[in-house]
N, C-alpha and C positions, 0 to 999 in steps of 0.2 A: 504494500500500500504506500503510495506516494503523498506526501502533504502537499498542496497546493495553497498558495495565496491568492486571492481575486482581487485586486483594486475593481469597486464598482458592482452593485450589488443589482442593479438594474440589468443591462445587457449582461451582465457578467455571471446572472444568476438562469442565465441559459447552458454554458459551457461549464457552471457548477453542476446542474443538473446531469448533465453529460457524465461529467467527473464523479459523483457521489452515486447513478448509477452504476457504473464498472468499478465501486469499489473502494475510492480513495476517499480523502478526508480534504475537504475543501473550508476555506475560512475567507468571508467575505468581507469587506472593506467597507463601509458606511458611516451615514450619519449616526450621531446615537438613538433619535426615536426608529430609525429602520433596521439599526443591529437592537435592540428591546423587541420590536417585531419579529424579525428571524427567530431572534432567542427565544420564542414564547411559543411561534408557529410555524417556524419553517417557513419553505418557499413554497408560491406552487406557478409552474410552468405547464402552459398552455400549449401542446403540439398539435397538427394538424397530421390527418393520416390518411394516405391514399385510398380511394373507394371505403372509406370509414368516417365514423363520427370524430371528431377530437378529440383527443385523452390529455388529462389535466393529471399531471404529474408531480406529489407532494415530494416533498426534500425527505419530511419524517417516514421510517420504514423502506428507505430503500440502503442498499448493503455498504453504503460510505455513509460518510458523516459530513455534516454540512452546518455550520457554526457561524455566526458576525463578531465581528468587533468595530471598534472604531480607531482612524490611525493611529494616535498617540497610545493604543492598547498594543499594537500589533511590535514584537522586536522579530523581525525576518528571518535571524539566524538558524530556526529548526524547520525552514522550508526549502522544499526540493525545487520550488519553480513558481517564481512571481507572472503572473498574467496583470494585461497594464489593459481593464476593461471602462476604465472612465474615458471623456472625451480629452481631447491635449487641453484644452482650458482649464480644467478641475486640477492638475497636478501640482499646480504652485499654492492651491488654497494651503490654507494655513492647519499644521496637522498633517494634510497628505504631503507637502512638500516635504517636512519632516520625514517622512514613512519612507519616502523615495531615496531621499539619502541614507537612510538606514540599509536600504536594497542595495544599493549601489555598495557601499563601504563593506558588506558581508560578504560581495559577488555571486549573488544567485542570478542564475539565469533566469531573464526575461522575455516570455512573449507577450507582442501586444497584441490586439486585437482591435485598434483603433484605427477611423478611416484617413489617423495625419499620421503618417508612419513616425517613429520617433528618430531625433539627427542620431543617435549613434548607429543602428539602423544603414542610415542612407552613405554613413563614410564606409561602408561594407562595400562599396558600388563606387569601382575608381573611377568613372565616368563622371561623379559629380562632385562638385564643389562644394560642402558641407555648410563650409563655415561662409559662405554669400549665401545661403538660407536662413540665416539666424533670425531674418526679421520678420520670418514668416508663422514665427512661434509665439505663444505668450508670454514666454517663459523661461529662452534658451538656455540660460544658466545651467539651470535646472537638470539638463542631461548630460554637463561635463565631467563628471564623474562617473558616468557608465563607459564601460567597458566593453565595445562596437563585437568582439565576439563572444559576448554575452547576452546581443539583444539580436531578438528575431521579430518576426513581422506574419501575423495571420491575415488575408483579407477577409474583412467583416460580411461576407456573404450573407449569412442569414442575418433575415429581417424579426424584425420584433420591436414589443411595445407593449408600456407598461396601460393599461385599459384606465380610461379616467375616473371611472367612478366606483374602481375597487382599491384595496389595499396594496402599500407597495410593496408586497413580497408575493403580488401576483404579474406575469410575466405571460403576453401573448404570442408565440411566435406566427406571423404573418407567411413568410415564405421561408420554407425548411428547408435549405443549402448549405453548405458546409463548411467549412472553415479549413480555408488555403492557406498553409502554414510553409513559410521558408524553412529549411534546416538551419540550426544552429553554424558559426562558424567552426566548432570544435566538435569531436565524437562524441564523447559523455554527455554533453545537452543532447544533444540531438538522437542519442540512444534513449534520453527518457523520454521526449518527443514524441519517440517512433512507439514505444512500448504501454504511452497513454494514447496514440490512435490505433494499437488492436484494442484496448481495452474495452475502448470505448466503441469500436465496431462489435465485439462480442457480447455485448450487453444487450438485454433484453428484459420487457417491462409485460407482468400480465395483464392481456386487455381480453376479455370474456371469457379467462380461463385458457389461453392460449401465451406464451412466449411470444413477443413479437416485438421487430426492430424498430425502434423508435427514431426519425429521421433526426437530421446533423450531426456530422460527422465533422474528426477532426482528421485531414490529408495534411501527409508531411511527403516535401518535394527537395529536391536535391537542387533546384533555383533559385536562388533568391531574388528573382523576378517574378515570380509567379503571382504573389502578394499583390504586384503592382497591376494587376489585370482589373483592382476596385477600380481604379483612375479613372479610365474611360468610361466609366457609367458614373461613379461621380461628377466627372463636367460635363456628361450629356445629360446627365439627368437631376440629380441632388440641387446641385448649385443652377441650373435652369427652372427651378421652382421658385426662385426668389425672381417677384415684379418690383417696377418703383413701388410700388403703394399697398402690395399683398403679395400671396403668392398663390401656386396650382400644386395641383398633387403632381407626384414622377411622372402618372401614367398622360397626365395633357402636357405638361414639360416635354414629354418626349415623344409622341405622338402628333403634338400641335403640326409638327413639318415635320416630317422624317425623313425630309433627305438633307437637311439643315440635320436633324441629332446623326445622323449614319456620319455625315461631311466633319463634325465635331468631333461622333467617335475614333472614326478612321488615322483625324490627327494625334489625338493622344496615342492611341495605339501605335501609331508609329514612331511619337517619342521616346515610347518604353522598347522598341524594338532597337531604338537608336545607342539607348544604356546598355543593351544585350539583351533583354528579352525575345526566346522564339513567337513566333505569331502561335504554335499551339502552347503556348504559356498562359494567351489570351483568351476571351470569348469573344465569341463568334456577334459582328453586331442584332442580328438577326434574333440573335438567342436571347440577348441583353431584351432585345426592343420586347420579344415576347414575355419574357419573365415581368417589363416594365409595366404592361399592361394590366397586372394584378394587383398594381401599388397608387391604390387609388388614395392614399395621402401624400400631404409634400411630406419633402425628406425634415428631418431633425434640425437642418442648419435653419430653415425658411423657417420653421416653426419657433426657433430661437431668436430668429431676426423681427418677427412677426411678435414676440412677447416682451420686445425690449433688449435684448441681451447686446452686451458694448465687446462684447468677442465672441468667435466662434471659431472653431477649426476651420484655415484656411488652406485645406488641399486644391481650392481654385490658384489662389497665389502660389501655391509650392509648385504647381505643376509650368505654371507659367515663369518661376526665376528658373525652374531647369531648363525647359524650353531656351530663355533666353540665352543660358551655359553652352545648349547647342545650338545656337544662330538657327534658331526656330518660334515663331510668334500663327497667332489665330487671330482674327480680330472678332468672333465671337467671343474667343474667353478672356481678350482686352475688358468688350463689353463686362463679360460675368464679374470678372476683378474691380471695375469701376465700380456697377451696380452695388456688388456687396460693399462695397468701399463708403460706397453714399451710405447706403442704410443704418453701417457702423456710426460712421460720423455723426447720422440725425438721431439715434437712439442715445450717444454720448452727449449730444446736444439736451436732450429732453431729460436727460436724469439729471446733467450740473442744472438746468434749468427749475427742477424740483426738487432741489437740494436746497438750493439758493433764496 
């Protein structure tokens, strides 16, 4: 049994699931009213099942353990593998900032599973310039102490979402996809990597008296490209949900012209081909645009931009200072970069303004 640490008890409490399924001992990262919640009741995550009903999957009574704390509780030292499942904004709060440097200074490997890959991460990839992305962070400090072959990178494939008018230790996944995991730079991460995706493939959950696989899965690849295959459906679709004045769900963001999101895909994807990524590293646009049309909400940035929030995870900008690294520019995701640029700036506008 592996011990695992979760930064992030919302999305992170899907890939717990997964984890305390096949066995292991997982401990999540929260506020203190949502670790008092865990602690009292568990999680419960919501899967979706092909030619079946949903099954709703409690944390209590399955064969791992599944536990919260809150940063200042958590010392890293007796875990086998930090997952980094908050958004890049959340890491510098006060308390997880702490926690993070306790990670870092112990050397436990970390994957994330966030859609702004983290800089140590990205100096794995000689192709890029690390430290000319700094401003594309909230926070860069923050990751100078990690250790670039100790952090890896999952693509957040599956979708999910906390339902607004239940409790937050319930968790819905929307689209059940799997999680694209780079290998570690060194063998022993990536042996424990490899030995939490059988695990986690061999598990089975009884639905009517029947054993049966419960979807998302964790894949581990020998590319550290593969991760980056979110990008292209991030700028055709996530960050094209943000208007001036509201937003659309993915499925009219990417639907509205589809030969505008294909002409957008096509470019990112061929940025990531240009760092080294093979084209089967990637997904097929075709595949993207049909999976996009079940995602009848906007994405989590637009919904944050939409509630006020004076940051969010800027994989629109990260994708564009790489681009510029290889004398490569779009003028849609000029546009997307502005747009979000504005919204920041008026949401920062309206809070010194209510402050004041």
């Amino acid at each position: 049994m592996s011990s695992i640490l979760i930064l992030g008890a919302s999305y992170g409490s899907l890939l717990a699931t997964k984890l305390v399924m096949a066995g292991h001992s997982v401990c999540l990262v929260c506020t203190a009213p949502t670790a008092e919640l865990i602690r009292k009741q568990g999680t419960v995550v919501r899967f979706p099942l092909k030619g079946g009903a949903p099954v709703a999957i409690a944390s209590r009574g399955l064969p791992g353990e599944l536990y919260a704390a809150t940063p200042e509780d958590v010392q890293p030292s007796g875990f086998d593998l930090a997952v980094l499942g908050m958004q890049e904004t959340q890491y510098g709060a006060e308390g997880v900032r702490q926690l993070m440097q306790r990670i870092a200074r112990v050397r436990i490997p970390c994957l994330a599973i966030m859609n702004m890959p983290p800089l140590p991460y990205l100096r794995r990839i000689p192709q890029i310039d690390a430290d000319l992305l700094r401003d594309c962070y909230t926070d860069p400090e923050l990751w100078n102490a990690f250790d670039p072959d100790l952090v890896t990178l999952a693509s957040p494939d599956p979708q999910a979402f906390r339902p607004a008018d239940e409790p937050k230790n319930v968790l819905q996944v929307g689209l059940p996809t799997n999680f694209k995991a780079a290998r570690f730079a060194g063998e022993a991460p990536t042996a424990l990597l490899r030995r939490l995706e059988a695990d986690i493939e061999g598990a089975r959950y009884p639905v009517d008296g029947q054993a049966t696989e419960i979807p998302v899965k964790l894949r581990v690849h020998e590319s550290p490209f593969v991760p980056l295959a979110k990008w292209p459906m991030l700028l055709t679709g996530n960050y094209r949900c943000v208007r001036p004045e509201g937003m659309v769900s993915i499925e009219e963001a990417v639907h509205g012209d589809l030969a505008v999101s294909r002409e957008i895909y096509d470019w990112v994807a061929d940025l990531c081909c240009r760092l080294g990524a093979q084209r089967e590293d990637l997904v097929a646009f075709d595949k993207y645009a049909q999976a996009a049309a079940s995602l009848k909400k906007p994405s989590s940035a637009a919904r944050a931009l939409g509630a006020g929030a004076t940051h969010i995870e800027r994989v629109d900008k990260l994708v564009r200072a790489i681009g510029q690294q290889l004398k490569m520019s779009h003028p849609q995701l000029e546009a997307t970069v502005a747009l979000v640029d504005m919204r920041l700036a008026s949401n920062r506008m309206e809070r010194e303004r209510v402050a004041a």
